[in-house]
VODRENDREN-780699 format. One record per residue: x, y, z of N, C-alpha, C in turn. Coordinates in Angstrom, 3 decimals. Example, Ala and Ser with C-alpha at 12.3 -4.5 7.8 and 13.67 -1.06 7.14 Angstrom:
2
R       n_c1       n_c2       n_c3      ca_c1      ca_c2      ca_c3       c_c1       c_c2       c_c3
R     13.190     -5.690      7.800     12.300     -4.500      7.800     13.200     -3.300      7.800
R     12.850     -2.250      7.080     13.670     -1.060      7.140     12.900      0.030      7.870
//
This chain:
286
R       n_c1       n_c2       n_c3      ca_c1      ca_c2      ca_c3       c_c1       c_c2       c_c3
R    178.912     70.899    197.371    179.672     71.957    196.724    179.381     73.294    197.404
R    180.500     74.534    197.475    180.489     75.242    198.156    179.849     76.410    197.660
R    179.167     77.484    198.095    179.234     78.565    197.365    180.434     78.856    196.256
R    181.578     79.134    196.972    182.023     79.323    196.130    182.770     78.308    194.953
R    182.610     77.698    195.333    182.535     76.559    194.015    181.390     76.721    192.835
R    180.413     76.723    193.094    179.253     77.623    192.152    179.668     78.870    191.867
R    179.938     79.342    192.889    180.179     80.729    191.720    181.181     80.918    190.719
R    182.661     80.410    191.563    183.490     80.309    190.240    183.523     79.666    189.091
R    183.080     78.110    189.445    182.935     77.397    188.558    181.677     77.975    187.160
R    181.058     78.702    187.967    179.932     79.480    186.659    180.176     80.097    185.668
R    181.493     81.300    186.815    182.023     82.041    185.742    182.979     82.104    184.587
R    183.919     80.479    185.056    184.876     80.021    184.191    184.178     78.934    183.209
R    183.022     78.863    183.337    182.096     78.317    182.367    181.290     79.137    181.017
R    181.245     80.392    182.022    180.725     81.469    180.690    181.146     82.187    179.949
R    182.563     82.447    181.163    183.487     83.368    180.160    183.283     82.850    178.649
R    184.144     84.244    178.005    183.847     84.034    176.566    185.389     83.666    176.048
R    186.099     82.840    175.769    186.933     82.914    174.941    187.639     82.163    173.763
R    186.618     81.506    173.448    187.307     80.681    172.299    186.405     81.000    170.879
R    186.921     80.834    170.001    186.671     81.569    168.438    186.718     80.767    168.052
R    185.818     80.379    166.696    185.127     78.889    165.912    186.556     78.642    165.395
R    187.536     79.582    164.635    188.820     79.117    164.276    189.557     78.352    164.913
R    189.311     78.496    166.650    189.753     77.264    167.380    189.066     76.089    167.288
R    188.190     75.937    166.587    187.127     74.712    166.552    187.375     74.099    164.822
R    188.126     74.885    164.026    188.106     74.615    162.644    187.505     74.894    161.970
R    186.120     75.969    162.043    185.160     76.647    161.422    185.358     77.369    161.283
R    185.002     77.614    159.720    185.005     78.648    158.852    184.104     79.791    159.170
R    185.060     81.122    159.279    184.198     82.442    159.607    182.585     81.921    158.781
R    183.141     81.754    157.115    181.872     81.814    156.461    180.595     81.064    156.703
R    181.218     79.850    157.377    180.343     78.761    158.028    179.191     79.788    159.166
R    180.345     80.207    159.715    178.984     80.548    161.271    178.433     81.945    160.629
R    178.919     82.190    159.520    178.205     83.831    158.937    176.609     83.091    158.532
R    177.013     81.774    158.104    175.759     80.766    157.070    174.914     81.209    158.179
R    175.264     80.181    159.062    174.441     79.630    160.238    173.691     80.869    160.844
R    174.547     81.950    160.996    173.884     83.195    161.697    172.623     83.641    160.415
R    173.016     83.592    159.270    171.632     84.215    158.633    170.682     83.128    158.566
R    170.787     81.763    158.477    169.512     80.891    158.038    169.416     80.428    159.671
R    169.645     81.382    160.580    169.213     81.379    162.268    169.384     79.724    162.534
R    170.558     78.743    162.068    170.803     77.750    162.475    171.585     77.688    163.711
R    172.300     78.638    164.227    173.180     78.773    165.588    172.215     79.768    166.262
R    171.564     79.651    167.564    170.771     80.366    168.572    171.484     81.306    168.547
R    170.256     82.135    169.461    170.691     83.528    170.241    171.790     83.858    170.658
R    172.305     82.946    171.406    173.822     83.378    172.044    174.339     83.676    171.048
R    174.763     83.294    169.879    175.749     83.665    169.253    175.055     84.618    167.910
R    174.551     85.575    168.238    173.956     86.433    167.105    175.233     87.644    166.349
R    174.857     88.312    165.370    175.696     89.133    165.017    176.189     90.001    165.918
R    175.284     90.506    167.083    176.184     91.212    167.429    177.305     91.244    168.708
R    177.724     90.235    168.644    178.700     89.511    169.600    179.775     89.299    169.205
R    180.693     90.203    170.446    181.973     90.691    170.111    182.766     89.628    169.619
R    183.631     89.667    168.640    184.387     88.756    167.852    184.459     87.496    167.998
R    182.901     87.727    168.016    182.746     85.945    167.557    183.004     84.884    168.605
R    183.537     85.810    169.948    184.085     84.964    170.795    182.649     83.729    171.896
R    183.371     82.576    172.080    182.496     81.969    172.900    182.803     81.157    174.253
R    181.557     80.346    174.549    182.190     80.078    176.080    182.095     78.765    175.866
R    182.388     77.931    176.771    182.369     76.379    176.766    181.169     75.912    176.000
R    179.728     76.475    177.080    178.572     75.243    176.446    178.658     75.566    174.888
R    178.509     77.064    174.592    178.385     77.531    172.814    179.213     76.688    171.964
R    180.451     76.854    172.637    181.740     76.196    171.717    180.979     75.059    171.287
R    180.578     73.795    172.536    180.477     72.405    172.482    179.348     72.420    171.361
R    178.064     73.462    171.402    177.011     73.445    170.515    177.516     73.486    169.293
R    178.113     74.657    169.165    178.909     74.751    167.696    179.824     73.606    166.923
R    180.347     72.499    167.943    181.111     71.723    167.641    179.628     70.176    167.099
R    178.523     70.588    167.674    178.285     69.515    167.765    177.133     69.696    166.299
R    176.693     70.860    166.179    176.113     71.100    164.669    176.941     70.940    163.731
R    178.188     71.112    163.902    179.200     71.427    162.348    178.941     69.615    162.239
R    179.385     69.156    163.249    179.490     67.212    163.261    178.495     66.604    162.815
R    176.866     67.242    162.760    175.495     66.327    162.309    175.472     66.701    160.428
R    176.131     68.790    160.657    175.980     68.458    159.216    176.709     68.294    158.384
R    178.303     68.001    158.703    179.141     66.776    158.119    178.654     65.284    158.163
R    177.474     64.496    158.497    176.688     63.442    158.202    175.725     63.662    157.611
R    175.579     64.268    157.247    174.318     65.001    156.231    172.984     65.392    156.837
R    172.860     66.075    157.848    171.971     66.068    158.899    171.398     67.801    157.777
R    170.205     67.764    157.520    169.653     69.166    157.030    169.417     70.166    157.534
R    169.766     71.545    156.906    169.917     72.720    157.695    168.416     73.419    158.605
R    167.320     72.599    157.725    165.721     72.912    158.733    166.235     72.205    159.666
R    166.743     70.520    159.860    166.941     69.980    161.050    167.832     70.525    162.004
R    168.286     70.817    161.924    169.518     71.317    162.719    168.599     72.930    162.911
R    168.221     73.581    161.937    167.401     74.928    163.268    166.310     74.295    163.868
R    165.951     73.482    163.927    164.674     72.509    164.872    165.695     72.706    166.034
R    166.518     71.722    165.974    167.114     71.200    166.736    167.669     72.151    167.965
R    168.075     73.108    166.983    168.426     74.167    167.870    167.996     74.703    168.795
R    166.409     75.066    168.026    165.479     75.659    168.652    165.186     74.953    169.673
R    165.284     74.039    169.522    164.332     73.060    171.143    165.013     72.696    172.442
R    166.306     72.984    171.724    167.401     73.038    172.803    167.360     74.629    173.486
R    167.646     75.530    172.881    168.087     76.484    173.543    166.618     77.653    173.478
R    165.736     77.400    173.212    164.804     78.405    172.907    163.855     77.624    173.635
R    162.986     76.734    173.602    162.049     76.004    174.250    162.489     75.646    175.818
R    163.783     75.692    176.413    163.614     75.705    177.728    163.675     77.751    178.260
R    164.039     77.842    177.461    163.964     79.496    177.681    162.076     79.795    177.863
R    161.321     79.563    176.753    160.331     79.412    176.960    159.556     78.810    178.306
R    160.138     78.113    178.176    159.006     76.995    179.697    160.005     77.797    180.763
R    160.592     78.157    180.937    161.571     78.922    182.424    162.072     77.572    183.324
R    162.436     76.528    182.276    163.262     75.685    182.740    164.238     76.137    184.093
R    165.170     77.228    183.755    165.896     78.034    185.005    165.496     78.293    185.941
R    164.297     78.281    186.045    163.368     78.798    187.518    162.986     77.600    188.244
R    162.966     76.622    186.970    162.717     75.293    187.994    163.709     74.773    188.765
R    165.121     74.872    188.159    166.080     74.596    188.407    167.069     75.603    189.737
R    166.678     76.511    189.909    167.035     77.318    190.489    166.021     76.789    192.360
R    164.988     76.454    192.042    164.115     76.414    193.141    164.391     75.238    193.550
R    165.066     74.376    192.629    165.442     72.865    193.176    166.864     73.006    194.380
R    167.576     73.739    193.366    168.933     73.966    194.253    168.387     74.902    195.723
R    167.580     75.538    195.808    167.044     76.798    197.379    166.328     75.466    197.959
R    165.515     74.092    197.431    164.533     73.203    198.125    165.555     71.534    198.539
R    167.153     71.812    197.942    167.650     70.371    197.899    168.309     71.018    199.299
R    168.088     69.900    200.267    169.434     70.271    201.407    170.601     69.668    200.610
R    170.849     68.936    199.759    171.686     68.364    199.112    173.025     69.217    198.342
R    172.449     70.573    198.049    173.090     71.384    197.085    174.204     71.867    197.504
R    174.786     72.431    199.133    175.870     72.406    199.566    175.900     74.063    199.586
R    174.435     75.031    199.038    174.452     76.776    199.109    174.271     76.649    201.090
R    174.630     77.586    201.156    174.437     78.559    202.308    173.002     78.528    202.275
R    172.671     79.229    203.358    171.414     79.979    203.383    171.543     81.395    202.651
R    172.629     82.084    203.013    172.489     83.878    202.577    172.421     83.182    200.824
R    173.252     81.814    200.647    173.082     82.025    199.133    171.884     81.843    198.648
R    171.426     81.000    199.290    169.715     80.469    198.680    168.847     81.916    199.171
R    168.758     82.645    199.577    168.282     83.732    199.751    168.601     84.764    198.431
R    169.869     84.653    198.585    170.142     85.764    196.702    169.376     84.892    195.732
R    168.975     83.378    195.728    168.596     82.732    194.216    167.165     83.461    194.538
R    166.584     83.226    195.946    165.053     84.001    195.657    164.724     85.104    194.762
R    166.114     85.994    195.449    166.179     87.444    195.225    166.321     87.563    193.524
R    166.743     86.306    193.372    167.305     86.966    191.532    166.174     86.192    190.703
R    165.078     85.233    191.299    164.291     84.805    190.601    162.690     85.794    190.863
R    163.014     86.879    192.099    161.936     88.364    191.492    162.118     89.047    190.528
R    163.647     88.862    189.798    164.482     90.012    188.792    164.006     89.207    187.406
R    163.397     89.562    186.683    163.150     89.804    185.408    164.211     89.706    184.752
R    164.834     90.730    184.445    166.333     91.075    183.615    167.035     89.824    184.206
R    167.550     89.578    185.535    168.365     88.567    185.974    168.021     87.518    185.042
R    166.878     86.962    185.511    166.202     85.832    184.683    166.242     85.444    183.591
R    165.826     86.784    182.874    166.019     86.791    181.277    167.365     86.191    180.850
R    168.201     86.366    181.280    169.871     85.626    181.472    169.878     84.493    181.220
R    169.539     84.163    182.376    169.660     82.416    183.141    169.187     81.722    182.097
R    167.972     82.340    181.995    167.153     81.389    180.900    167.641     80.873    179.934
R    168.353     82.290    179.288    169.436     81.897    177.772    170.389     80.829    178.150
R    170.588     80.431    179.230    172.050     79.800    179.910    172.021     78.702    180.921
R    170.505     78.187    181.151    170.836     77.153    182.125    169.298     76.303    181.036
R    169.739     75.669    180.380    169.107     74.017    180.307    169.296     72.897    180.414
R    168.388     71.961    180.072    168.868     70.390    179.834    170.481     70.148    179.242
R    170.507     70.760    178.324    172.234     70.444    177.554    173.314     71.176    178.286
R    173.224     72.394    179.184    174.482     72.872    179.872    174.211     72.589    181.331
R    173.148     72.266    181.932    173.247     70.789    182.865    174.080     69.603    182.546
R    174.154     69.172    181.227    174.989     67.689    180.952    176.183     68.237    181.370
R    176.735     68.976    180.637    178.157     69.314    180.352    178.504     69.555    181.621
R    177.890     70.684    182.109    178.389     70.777    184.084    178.656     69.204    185.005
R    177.774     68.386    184.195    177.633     67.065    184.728    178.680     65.903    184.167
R    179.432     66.313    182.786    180.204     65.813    182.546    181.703     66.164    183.045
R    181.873     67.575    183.461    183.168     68.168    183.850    183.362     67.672    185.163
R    182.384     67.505    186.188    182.274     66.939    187.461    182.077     65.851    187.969
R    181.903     65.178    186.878    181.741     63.233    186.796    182.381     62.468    185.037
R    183.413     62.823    184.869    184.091     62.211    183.816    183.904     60.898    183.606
R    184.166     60.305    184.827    183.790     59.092    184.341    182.746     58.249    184.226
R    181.507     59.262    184.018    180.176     58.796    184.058    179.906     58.983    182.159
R    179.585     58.217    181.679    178.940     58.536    180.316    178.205     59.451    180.091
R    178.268     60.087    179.442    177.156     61.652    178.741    177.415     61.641    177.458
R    175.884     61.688    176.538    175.826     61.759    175.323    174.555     62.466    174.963
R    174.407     62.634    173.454    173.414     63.650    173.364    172.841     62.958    172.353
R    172.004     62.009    172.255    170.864     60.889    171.706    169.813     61.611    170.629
R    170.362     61.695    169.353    168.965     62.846    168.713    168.656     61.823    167.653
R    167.298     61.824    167.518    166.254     61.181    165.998    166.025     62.221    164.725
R    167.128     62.331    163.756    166.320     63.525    162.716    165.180     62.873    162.657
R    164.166     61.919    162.476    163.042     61.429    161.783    161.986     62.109    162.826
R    162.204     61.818    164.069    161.002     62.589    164.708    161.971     63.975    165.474
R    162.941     64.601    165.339    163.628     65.947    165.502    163.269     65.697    167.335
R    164.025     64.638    167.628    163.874     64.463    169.529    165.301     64.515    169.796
R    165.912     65.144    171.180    166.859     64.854    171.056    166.697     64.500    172.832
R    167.797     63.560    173.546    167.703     63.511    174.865    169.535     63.793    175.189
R    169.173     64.240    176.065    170.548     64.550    176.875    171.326     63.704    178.079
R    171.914     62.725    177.978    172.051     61.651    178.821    173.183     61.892    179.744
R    172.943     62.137    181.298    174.206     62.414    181.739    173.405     60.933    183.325
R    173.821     59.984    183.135    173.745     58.516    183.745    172.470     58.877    184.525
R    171.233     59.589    184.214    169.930     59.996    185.195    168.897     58.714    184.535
R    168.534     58.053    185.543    167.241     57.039    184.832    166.500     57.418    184.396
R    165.744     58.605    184.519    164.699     59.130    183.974    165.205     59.166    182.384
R    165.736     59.796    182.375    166.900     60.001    180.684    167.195     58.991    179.973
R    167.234     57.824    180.715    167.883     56.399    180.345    166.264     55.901    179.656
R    165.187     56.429    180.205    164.102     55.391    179.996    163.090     56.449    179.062
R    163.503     58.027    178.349    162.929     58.307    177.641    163.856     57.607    176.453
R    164.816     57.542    176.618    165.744     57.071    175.523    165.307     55.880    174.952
R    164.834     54.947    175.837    164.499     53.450    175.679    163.252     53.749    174.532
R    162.248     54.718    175.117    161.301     54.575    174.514    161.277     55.207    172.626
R    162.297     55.969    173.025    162.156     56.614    171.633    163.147     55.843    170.865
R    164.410     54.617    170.889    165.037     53.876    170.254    164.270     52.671    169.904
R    162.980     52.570    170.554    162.036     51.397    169.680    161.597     52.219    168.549
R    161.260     53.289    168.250    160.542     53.999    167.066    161.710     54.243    165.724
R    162.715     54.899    166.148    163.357     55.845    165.151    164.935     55.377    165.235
R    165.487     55.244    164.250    167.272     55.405    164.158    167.705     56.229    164.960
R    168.742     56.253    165.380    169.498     57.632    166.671    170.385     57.581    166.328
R    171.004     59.186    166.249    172.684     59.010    166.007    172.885     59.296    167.569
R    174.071     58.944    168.441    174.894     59.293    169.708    175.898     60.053    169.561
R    175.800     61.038    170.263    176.964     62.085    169.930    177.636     62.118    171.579
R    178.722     61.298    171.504    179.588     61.834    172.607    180.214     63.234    173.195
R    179.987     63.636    174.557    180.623     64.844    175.211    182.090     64.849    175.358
R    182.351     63.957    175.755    183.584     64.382    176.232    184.861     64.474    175.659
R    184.875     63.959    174.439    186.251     64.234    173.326    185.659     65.598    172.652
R    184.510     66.185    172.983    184.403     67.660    172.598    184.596     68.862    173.743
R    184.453     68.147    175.286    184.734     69.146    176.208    186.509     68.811    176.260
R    187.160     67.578    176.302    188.376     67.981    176.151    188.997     68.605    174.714
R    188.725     68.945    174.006    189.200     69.876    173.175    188.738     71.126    173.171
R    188.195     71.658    174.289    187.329     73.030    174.277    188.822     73.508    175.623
R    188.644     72.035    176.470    189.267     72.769    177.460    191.037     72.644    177.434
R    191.477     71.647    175.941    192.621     71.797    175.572    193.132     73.355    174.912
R    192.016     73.895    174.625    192.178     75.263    174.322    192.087     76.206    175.325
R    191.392     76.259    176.117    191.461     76.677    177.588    192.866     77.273    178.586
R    193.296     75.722    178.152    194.664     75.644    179.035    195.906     76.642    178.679
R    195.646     76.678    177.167    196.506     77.509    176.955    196.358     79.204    176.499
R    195.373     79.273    177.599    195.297     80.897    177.908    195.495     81.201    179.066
R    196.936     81.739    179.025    197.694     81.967    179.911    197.032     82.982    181.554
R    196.616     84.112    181.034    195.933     84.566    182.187    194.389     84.156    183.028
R    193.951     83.305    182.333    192.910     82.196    182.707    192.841     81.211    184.053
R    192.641     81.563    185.139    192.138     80.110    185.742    191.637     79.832    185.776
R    191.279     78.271    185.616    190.184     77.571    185.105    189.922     76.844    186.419
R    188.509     77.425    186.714    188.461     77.503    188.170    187.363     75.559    187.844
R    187.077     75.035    186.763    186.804     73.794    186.931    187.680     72.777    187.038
R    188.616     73.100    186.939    190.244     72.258    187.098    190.192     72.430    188.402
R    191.011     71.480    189.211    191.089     71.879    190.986    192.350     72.579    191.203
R    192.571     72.574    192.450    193.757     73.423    192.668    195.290     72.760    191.977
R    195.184     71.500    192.715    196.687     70.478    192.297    196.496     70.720    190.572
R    195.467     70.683    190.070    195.265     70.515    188.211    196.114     71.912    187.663
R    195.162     72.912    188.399    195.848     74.317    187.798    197.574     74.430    188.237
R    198.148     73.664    189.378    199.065     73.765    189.182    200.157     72.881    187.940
R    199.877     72.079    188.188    200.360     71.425    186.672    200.478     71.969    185.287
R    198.835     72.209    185.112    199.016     73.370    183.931    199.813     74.548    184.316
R    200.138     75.393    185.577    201.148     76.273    185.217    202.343     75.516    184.669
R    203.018     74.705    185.350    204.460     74.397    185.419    204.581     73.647    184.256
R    203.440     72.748    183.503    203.934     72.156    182.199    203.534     73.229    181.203
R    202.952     73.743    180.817    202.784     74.900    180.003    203.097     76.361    179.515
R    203.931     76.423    180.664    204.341     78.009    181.037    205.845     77.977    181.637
R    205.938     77.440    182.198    207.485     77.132    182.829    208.115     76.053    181.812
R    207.353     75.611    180.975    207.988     74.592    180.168    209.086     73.704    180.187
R    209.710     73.117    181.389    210.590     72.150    181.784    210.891     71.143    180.672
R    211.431     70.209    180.588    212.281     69.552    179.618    211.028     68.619    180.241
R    211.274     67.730    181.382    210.341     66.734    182.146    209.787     66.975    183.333
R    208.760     66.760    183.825    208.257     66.982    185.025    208.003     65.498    185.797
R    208.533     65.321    187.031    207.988     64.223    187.646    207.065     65.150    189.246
R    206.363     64.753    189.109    205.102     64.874    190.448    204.878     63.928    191.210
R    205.214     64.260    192.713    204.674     63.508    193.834    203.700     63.985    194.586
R    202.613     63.217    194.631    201.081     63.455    195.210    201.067     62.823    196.781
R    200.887     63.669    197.627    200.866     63.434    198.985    199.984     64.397    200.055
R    198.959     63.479    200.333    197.766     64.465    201.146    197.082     65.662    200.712
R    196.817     65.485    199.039    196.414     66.207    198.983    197.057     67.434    197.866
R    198.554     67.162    198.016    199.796     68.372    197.612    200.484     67.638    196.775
R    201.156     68.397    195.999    202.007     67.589    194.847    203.332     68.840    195.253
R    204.783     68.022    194.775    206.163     68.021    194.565    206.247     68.228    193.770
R    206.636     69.034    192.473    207.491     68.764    191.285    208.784     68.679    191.374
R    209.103     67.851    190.574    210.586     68.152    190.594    211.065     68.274    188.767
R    211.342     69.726    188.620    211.649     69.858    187.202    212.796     69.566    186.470
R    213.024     68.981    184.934    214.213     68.521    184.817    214.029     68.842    183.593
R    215.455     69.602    183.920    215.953     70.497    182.558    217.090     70.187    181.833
R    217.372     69.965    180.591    218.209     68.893    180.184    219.085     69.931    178.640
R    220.811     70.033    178.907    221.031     70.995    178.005    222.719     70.183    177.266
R    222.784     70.379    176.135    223.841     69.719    175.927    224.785     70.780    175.265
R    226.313     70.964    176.108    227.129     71.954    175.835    228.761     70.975    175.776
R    229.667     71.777    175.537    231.063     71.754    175.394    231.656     71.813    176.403
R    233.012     71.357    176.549    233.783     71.000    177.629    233.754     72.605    178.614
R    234.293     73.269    177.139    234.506     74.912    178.002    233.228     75.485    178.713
R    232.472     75.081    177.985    230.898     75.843    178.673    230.730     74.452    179.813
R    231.215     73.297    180.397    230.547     72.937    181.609    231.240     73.370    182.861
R    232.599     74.030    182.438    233.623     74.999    183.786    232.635     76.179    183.420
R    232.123     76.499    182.332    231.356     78.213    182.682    229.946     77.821    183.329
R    229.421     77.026    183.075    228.155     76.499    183.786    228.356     76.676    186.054
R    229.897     75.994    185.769    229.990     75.653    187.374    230.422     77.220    187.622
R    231.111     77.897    187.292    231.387     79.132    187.554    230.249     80.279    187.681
R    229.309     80.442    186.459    228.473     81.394    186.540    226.879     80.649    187.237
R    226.621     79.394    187.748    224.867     78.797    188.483    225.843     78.520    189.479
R    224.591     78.538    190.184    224.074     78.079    191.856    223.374     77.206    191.800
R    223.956     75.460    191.932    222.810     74.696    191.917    221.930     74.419    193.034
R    220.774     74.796    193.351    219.451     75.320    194.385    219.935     74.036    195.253
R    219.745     73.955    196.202    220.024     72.926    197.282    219.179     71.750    197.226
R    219.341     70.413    197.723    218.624     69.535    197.221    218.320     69.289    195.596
R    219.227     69.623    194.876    219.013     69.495    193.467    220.038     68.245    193.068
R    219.628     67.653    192.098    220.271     67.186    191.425    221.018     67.255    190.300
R    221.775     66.977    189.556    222.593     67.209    188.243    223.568     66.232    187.649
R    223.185     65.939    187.190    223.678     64.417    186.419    224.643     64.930    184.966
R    225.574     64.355    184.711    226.422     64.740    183.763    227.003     63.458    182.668
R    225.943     63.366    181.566    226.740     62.577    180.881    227.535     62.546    179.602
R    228.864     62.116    179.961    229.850     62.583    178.591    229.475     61.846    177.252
R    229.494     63.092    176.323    228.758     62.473    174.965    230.327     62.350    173.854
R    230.751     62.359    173.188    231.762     62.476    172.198    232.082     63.501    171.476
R    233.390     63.984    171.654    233.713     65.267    170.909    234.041     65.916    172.251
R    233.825     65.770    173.430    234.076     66.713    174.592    232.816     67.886    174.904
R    232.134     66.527    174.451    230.434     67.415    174.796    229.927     66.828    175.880
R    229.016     67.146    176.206    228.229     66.871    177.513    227.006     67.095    177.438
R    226.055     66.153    178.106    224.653     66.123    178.386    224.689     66.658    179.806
R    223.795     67.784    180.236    223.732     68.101    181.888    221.907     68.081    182.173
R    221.970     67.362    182.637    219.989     67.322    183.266    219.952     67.735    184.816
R    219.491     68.912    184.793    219.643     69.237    186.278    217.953     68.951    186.759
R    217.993     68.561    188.117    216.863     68.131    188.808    216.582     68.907    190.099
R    215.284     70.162    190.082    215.131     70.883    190.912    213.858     70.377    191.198
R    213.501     70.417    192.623    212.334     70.674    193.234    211.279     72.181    193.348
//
């Protein structure tokens, strides 16, 4: 992966824009959570309207879900805490940061692995990261970039453990050990990152720089250009649309149709007579 693939992909990860109302939560819900400190730091009072970014959303989605099973509100601030506060503590980010400057694997530059030095002398920088890079927004980065790998989030209320499974053996074999002791509920990722990023899509001035290029084009043209049907041809790389727009008028309006359009060259237009001296017209542009 490229520099700039890290970088964008970071920032269309943190941005802030989705609101628990997009998630089905009740203002009063996350007002709860904010006073009995069951939702972390990131999302404290004083954060502008409430708004959030992917990993928060997915957190938020994934507490409302334990305590609709009756999961208890001490458990769930445990839980919290150990997720997002205990790698802040240990400077999880620093480990992680020195892995990506020590992997030839990682795909940075040199000038880039030189800025991670530079931002792991910065204090303030750090202080950041910390809030923002653990075990659980590792998965999710790991689920957006390998879909079809399983990722789940394995927690024991009885001993308050939770593991983060994105297909790593190491992960696979703390799991083993702690499913001989205790009940586990499994909480699947990815029917919660596609509904984070079904909301996504439809913010219009947004590119969602984890979508690829051919993806973001699709989402323009089915979402925004709103065509009747879209058919796409994928070739080296590039996709064709060809949009088809489909309108049903009167005899008099298909002489005003040919009189007042220009049908674009290479187009198609199909005309089928319906009853009454109506007409179906589906025109087919590239």
């Amino acid at each position: 992966m490229t520099d700039k693939f890290h970088r964008e992909f970071g920032a269309s990860f943190y941005e802030k824009f989705i609101l628990p109302k997009d998630l089905g939560i009740s203002s009063r819900q996350v007002s709860y959570w904010r006073k009995e400190k069951v939702i972390p730091y990131f999302f404290g009072i004083h954060q502008k309207h409430g708004r959030m970014n992917i990993p928060e959303a997915i957190w938020m989605m994934i507490i409302n879900e334990l305590k609709e099973i009756g999961i208890s509100l001490s458990k769930l601030k445990i839980l919290s805490y150990k997720v997002w506060n205990v790698p802040k503590d240990n400077k999880y980010a620093d480990q992680t940061i020195l892995k990506h400057i020590n992997s030839p694997k990682s795909g940075l530059s040199d000038v880039a692995k030189q800025i991670l030095k530079e931002q792991l002398k910065d204090e303030m920088v750090m202080d950041t990261l910390r809030e923002e890079l653990n075990q659980y927004t590792d998965m999710l980065k790991s689920c957006i970039t390998n879909v079809r790998q399983p990722h789940f989030m394995v927690y024991s209320p009885l001993s308050n453990e939770q593991v983060f499974l994105n297909n790593d053996n190491e992960q696979f074999l703390k799991l083993a050990s702690l499913s001989f002791k205790y009940p586990i509920i499994s909480i699947p990722i990815l029917d919660k990152l596609s509904k984070i990023i079904s909301i996504d899509l439809n913010i219009k001035n947004k590119d969602l720089k984890y979508l690829s290029y051919i993806e973001n084009q699709i989402r323009e043209i089915v979402l925004f250009k709103r065509p009747k049907v879209v058919e796409i041809a994928f070739e080296n790389g590039h996709i064709k649309p060809r949009k088809i727009e489909e309108k049903h008028i009167r005899q008099d309006e298909l002489a005003d149709f040919f009189l007042r359009n220009t049908i674009p060259k290479g187009s198609k237009l199909l005309i089928d007579p319906r009853d009454q001296d109506n007409y179906k017209l589906t025109l087919i542009t590239t």
